[in-house]
N, C-alpha and C positions, 0 to 999 in steps of 0.2 A: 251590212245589207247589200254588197257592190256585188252581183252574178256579173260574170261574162259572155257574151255574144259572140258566138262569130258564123258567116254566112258566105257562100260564093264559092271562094278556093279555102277559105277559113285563115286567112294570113293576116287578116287585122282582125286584133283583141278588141273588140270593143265591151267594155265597161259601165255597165247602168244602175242604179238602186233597183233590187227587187219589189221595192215597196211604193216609192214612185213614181220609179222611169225614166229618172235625168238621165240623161250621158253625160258623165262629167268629162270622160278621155276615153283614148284609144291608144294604140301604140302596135307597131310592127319594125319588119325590116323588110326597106325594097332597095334594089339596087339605084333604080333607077331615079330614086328620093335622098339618096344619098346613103343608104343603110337604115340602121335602126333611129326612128322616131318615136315621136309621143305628139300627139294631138289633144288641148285642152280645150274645154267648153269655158271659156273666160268668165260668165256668165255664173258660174258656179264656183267664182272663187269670194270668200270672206273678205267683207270692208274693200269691197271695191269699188271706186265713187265711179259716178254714170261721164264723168269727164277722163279716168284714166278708159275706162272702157271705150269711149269715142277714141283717144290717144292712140290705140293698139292698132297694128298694119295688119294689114288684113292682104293674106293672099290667096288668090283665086286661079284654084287647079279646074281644069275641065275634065272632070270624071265621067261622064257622059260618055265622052269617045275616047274613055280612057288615052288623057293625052295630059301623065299627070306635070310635066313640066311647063305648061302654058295656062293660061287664064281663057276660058271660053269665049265665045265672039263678043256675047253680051252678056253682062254682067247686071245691069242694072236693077234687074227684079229679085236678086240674090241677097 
């Protein structure tokens, strides 16, 4: 049931159930992210206890003004 999305320049696949709607991932390649990635929705992985979920680093890109190597001024409501 996984269709693909994609919108803007169309450079990221993004990945969702046609039936529900998650996003489980996405995946591209940018230069400037290092090349080819994969972005998962943690949230949607099996038997995962709400303590490794708290455990996972969390990094915060500023998409906004596309400035994907930094973390936006404020984070807090994210």
């Amino acid at each position: 049931m996984l269709t693909e999305y994609r919108f803007g320049s169309s450079a990221i696949r993004h990945t969702f159930c046609s039936r529900c709607g998650v996003h489980p991932f996405a995946s591209a390649s940018f230069d400037i992210m290092g090349g080819d990635f994969h972005a998962v929705n943690i949230a949607c992985l099996d038997d995962i206890s709400p303590e490794e979920l708290a455990a996972v680093p969390i990094i915060f890109e500023d998409g906004r003004n596309d400035a994907w190597d930094r973390p936006p001024a404020v984070t807090g409501y994210l």
